[in-house]
N, C-alpha and C positions, 0 to 999 in steps of 0.2 A: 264162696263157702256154702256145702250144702247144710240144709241144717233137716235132719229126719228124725222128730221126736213121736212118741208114743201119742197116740188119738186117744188123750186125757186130759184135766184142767190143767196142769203144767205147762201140758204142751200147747194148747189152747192161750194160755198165756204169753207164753215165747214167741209164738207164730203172731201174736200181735205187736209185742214188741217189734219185732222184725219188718210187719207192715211199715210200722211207722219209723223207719232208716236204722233201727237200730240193728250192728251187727254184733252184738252178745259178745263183745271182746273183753269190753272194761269193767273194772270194778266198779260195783256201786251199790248203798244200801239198798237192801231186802229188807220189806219187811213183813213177821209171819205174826200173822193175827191169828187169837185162842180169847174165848168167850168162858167165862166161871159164874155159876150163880151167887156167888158168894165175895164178896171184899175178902176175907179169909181165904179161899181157896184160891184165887189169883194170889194173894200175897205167897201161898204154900207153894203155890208153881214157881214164883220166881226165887225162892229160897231153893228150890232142887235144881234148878236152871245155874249149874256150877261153870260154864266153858265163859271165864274171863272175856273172851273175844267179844262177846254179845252183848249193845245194848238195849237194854229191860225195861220198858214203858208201861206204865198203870194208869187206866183211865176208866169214865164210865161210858157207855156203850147206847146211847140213846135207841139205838138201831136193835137191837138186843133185849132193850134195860136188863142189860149184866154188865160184870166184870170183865172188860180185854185188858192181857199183855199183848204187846205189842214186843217181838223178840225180833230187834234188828242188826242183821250181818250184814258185814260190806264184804262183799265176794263176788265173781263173775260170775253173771247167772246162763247155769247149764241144769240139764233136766235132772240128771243124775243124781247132783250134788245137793238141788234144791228139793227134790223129792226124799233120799237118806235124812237129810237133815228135819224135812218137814214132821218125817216119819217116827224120827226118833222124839222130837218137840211132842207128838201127840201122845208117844208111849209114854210120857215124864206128864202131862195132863189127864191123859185120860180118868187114872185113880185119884185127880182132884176134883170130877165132873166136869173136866173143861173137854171143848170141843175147839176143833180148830176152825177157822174163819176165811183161808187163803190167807193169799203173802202179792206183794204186790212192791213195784220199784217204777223208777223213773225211766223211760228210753233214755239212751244217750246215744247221740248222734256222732258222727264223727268228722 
C-alpha cells in the first residue's frame, strides 16, 4: 500500500507511524490536543464540542501552564480525515483563545 501524504505535520506524523510497522488500517484513539489560558475557556471549548462520538479530557498543562482538552476520536488514521476534523476543532477553539497542540495515537502493528 502506497501511502502519498502532503509534506506537512500530518503527514510528518503518519510517515512515522508507518516507520514504525504501522499500516494505518485499524482504528484507534486519536488524540487532538488545544491549550486555553483559562480553566473557563477549556471548560467553553468543551461545552461547544457537541459530536457525542468524542471523548473530552481536561487537564493542566505543565508544558504550557494552561489549560488542555484533550478531544479523543477512535477512527482510522488518514491525513484527510484527521486534518478536516483537526481543522474544524480549531475553528470551535480559536474564539475561546485556544490554540491547538497536535494530536497524537499509538502505532498499531499488525
Amino acid at each position: 500500500m502506497s501511502h502519498d501524504f502532503p509534506n506537512d505535520e500530518n503527514g510528518n506524523v503518519l510517515h512515522s507511524l508507518i516507520k514504525r510497522g504501522d499500516l494505518l488500517t485499524s482504528p484507534r484513539e486519536i488524540n487532538f490536543h488545544f491549550v486555553f489560558p483559562s480553566r473557563s475557556l477549556a471548560v467553553g471549548f468543551i461545552e461547544i464540542v457537541t459530536d457525542k462520538l468524542f471523548r473530552l479530557e481536561l487537564s493542566w498543562s505543565d508544558d504550557h501552564e494552561q489549560w488542555q482538552v484533550t478531544v479523543v476520536q477512535y477512527m482510522v488514521p488518514d491525513h484527510s480525515t484527521i486534518t478536516a476534523l483537526e481543522s474544524r476543532l480549531m475553528d470551535q477553539a480559536h474564539p475561546l483563545e485556544g490554540t491547538a497542540d497536535g494530536w497524537g495515537c499509538f502505532a498499531v502493528k499488525p
